[in-house]
MILUMKOL-564301 format. One record per atom (N, C-alpha, C): x, y negated, z negated. Coordinates in steps of 0.1 Angstrom, whole numbers, plus 5000, padded with zeros to 4 digits. Layout:
XYZ
...
This chain:
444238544494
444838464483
443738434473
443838454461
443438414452
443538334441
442438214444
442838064436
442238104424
441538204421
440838174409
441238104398
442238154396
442838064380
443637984381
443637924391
444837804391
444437674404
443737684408
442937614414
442637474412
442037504400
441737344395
442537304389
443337324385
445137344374
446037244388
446137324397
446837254411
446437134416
444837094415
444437024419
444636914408
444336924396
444436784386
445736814384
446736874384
448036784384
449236774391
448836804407
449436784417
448736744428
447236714432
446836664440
446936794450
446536864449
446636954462
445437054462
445137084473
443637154478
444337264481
443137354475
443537534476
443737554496
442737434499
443337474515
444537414522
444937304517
446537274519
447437374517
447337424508
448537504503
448237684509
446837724514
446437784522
447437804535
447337664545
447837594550
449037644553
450037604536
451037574539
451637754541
451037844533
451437974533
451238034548
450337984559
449838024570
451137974580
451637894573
452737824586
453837914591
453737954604
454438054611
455938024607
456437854603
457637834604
457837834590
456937844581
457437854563
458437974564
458937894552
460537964543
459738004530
460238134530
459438214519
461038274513
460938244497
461738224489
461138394476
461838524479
461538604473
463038684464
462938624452
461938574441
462338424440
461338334438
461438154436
462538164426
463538074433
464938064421
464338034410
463637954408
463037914393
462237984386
461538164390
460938204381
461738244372
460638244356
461438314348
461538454345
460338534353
460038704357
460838724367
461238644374
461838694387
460838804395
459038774395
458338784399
457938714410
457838564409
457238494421
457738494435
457238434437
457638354454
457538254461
458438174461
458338064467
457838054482
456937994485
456937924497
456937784502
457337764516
457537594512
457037604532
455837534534
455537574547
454837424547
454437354561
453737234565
451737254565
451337134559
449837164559
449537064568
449237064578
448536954587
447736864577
446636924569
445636824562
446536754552
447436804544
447936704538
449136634541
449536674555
450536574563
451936614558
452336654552
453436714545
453836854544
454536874541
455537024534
455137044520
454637164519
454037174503
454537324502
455137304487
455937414482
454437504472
454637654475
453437734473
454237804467
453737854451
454537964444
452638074447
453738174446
452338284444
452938454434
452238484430
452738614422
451838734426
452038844431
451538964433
451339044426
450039094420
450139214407
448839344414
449039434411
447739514414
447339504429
448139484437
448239434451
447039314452
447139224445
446339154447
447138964446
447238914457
448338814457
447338684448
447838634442
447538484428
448238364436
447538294439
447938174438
448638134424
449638044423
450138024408
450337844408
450537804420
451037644419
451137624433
450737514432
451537394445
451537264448
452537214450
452837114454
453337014465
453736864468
454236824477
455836844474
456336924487
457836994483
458436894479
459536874473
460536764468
461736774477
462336664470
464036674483
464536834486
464436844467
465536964470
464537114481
463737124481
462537214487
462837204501
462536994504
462937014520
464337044527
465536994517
466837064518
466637214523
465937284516
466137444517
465537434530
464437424533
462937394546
464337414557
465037254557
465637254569
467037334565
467937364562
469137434563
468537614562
467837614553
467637784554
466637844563
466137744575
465337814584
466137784601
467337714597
468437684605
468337824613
């Protein structure tokens, strides 16, 4: 995974460590959302997986180009994220 350009972007204005959201992409039980309803390329991908270190569910967008996977955002999931979390891994 590649933080390079979004890294410190994630970090000042979501509070979240490139290894949380590491973390959260590594979780065997994440819900991976292909393509993130909300892109506007209908490129990305949602992920919304659990980070032990930051104690929560954190929703991880990431974008693939040149086979090379980008970090793009992440965050602590919101209602509507953990809605999906628990019904769509039902």
């Amino acid at each position: 995974m590649d933080w390079s350009y979004r890294a410190a972007y994630m970090r000042e204005r979501h509070a979240i460590e490139v290894e949380w959201a590491n973390e959260a992409l590594e979780d065997p039980e994440a819900l991976r959302i292909d393509p993130d309803p909300a892109s506007r390329s209908g490129r990305s991908v949602r992920t919304i997986g659990y980070s032990t270190k930051a104690g929560c569910l954190v929703t991880v967008i990431t974008l693939e180009e040149d086979d090379v996977t980008y970090g793009v955002n992440g965050w602590r999931s919101n209602e509507i994220d953990l809605r999906r979390y628990r019904e769509e891994r039902s």
